[in-house]
Structures are given as C-alpha cells and as structure tokens.
N, C-alpha and C positions, 0 to 999 in steps of 0.2 A: 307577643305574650310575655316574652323574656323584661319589656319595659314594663309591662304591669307589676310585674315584681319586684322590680328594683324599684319602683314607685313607693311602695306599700313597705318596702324593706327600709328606704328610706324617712319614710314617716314615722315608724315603730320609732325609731332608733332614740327617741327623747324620752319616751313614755315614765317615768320613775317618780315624778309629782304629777298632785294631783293637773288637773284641764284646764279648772280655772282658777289657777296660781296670780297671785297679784303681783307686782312689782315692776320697776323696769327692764326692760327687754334687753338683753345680751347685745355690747358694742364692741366687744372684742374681734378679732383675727375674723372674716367669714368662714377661713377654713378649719379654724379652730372651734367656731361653731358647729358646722356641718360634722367634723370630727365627733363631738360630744352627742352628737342626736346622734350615729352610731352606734356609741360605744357598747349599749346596753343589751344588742344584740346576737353579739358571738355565740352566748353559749343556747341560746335561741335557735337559730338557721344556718348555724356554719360548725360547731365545734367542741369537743369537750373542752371544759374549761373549771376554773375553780368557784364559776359564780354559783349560788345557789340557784336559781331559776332557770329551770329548762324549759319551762311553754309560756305561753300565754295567748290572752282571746282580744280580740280589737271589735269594734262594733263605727264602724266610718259611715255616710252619704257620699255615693259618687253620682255626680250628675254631668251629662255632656253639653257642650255650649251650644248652644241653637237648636236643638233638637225639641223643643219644646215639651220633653217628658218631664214627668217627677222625677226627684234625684232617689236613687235606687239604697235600701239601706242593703249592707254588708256585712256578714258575722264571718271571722276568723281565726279559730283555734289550732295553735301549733304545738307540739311539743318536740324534742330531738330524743332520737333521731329522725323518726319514723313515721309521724302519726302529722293529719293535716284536714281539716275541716272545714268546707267552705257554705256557706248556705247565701242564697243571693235569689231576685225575684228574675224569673226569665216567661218570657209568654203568658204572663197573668197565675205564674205561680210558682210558690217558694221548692227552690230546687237548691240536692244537697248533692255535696261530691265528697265522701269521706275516706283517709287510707289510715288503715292500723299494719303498719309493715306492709307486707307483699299484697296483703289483703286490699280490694279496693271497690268500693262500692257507691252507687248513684241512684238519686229518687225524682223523682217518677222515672222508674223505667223506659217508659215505653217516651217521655220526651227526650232524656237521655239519649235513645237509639238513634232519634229523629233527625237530632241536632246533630251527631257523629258522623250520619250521613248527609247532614245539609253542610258540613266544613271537608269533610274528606278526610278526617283524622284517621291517622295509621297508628299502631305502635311504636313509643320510642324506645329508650337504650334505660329503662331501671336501673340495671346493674349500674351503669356509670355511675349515681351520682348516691353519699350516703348521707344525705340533708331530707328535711321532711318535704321540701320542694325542691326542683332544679332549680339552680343559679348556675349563671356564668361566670363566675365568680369561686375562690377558693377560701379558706379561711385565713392563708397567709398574703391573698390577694384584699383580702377587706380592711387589711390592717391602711392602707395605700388608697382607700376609696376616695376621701378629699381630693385627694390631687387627679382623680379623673374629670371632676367637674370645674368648667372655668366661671368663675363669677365676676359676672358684670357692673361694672362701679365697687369694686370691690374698696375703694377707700372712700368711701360713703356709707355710713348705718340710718340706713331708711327705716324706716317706724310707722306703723298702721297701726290702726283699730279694728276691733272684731268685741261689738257687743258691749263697749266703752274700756277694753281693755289693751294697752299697747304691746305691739308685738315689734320683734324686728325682721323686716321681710328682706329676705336674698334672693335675687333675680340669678337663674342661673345653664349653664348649656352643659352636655357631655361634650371630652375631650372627643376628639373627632375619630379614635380606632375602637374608642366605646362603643359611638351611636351606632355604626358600622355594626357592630360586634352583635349588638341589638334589633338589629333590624328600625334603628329612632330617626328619622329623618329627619332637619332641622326639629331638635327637642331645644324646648327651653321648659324651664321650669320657674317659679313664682311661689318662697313658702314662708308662712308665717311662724315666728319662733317666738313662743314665751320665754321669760326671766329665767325658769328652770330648764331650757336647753329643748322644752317638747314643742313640737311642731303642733299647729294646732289646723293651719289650712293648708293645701298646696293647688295653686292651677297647674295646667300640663299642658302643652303642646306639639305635638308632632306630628309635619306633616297633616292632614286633614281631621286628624284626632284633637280636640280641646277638650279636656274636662276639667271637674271642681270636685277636691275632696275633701270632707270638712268629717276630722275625729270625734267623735260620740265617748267611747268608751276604750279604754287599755288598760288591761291586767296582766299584771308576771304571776309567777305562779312554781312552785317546785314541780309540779306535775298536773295533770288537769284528772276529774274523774275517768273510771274509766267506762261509762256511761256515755262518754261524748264521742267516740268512735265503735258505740254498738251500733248492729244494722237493725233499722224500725223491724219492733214484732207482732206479726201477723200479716205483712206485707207481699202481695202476690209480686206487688210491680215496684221491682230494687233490678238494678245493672249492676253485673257480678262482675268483676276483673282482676287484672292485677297491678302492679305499679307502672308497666310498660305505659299503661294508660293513662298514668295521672295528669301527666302537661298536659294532653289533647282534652281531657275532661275540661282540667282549671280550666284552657285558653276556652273553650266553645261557649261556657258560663259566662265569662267574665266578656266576650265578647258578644254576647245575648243579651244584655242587658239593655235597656231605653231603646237609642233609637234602632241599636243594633236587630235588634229581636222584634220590634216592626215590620222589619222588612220582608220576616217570613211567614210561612203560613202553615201551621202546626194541626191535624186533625187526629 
C-alpha cells in the first residue's frame, strides 16, 4: 500500500502547468528532473510551508497489465493537514473513503465491511502520523527523495510520444533500503515527463504488480470546499470510523480495483 503512495506522490509532484504543455521535454540532470516533479508537493502531503496551496484533486486512469479489465478512473482530493478523499470503482461500484480529521468515513457501507473482512484489516497507529495520508517518509526526508531512486541510463535523455507530443521518459528503480522499506520487490518504474517538469504517464512494476497510470486532471488549490469531506445525506449505508482506519480503508480500495476485485465474491 505504502508503494501506491509514493506512486501517486510522485506523479503529483509536476502538476503546475497545464497537461498538454507543448515544447521540448526536459534533458537536463535526471535527478534534477525527478527533483522538480517534486517540488510542488511539500506543503500538500508533508508540511507547513510558505506556499500558498495546501490541497488539491487529481483525476488519473490506472489500469493493470494483462488483466484484461478497463483501466479504472481515480478521483483524489487532499488537503493538509487532515482531510483525504478517495473515490475509485470497486465490485461494479463507485466506492468512497473520506477523512475530515479524526473523523472517517466510507460508502457503501455494507461493501466496505465486506472488504475489511475479506483483507484482515486491523487498526493502525493515527496518532503517528500528522499528514492527510501515512508516508514513510518525513518532510525533511522528501527534501533527499532523488537520491533514493537509481536511474538507468542516466546519461541518456530518451524521448517518447504520447498523442504526437514529446516527452522525456526516465527509466527508474528504488534504492535497495527503500524497496525494503515498502514492501517493492524488484520495482522499476517508467515515466513520461513534459517540458514543464509534469509527469504525464508512469508504468510500475513490482514483483507480480504491472500497472499504467495515465493523468486526466491536477489542481492546487488554497483549500478545497468544505462540501467534499461531508458525509452523503440521507444515507442509511456510510462506515463510521476513525483515522486509526484510514490506511487499511485506502490499501483494500486501491487494492480492489480490476483484476484485484475479480477475484472476490461480494453479496
């Protein structure tokens, strides 16, 4: 679960032009690259800080390799400290996991419950962590992120297409006390970089996991409404909790999705 995060953490990190920015693709440093897709996250997922943007929403496609499913779309709104929104399609239906502070809540209930006991999910440690998700990571540890991942061919600027637009793709692995750290088992990664430093696709590989995640939509934002952490009204079937729950929620969604959520049998 901890790799989907840094997946996604790492994607964010360019968002500040628009998607489809024209020009040529960044051939600078690769780590100086990776750096800049970054940067724009601090005061997002990790930290106060002097930027003005504290949230934003992403809208991606992830789809896994062979599985023969549709690629699954993704909506995710963050603000800091506290607050964390995820909506995604699981079992033939759009399921939501939303925390406003301590507060923590999930719809359809009753598949919710289902999935909690089809993964084993326990309570984790809320108190630890004072980010809108858990990271492994701190915010004086993100400043150092580059240098966790080794990039292959790194004095080469390899350049793709996506939709007749070039990009510059960096082939890349976690340092080895990362993957470890993550539970990533040979991870490589594969991402496509626009002119203005945003990621536009990434493949993923770990161990028996391949997927494709291709960005739709990224907004920052000073704050988001506060309509998007209310619980639906009139709703018999919402899963009440508190933030002890929130990983085990994100990981059983995120791990439900295509061919994962095939496998089971929901009534």
């Amino acid at each position: 679960m901890r790799l989907v995060w840094i997946v996604i953490f790492c994607l964010l990190g360019g968002f500040q032009a628009s998607l489809s920015a024209q020009g040529l693709p960044p051939r600078d440093n690769p780590y100086d690259v990776i750096g800049k897709m970054f940067q724009p996250l601090w005061s997002v997922f990790l930290s106060e800080s002097a930027g003005a943007n504290k949230a934003m929403t992403l809208t991606m496609e992830m789809s896994r390799a062979g599985s023969g499913a549709e690629a699954s779309t993704v909506r995710l709104s963050v603000q800091f400290p506290d607050k964390v929104r995820l909506e995604a399609p699981v079992l033939g239906e759009n399921v939501v996991v939303c925390r406003d502070g301590d507060r923590v809540w999930a719809t359809p209930g009753e598949k919710i419950e289902f999935l909690l006991k089809q993964f084993r999910i326990v309570p984790g440690r809320a108190k630890n962590f004072s980010t809108p998700i858990p990271l492994p990571i701190t915010a004086q540890q993100a400043i150092f992120l580059p240098a966790l991942f080794t990039v292959e061919r790194s004095d080469v600027a390899e350049v793709d297409e996506i939709d007749g637009v070039p990009y510059r793709v960096l082939t890349a692995t976690l340092m080895p006390e990362l993957e470890r750290m993550v539970n990533a088992e040979d991870f490589h990664a594969r991402v496509w970089v626009a002119s203005t430093y945003a990621p536009r696709r990434l493949e993923l590989r770990s161990g028996n996991f391949n997927a494709v995640v291709d960005i739709k939509e990224m907004l920052f934002a000073r704050d988001l409404p506060v309509s998007t952490w209310a619980r639906p009204v009139g709703s018999a079937d919402v899963y009440s909790t508190n933030a002890d729950m929130l990983e085990g929620l994100l990981s059983v969604v995120m791990n439900s999705m295509g061919s994962g959520a095939q496998k089971l049998s929901f009534r």
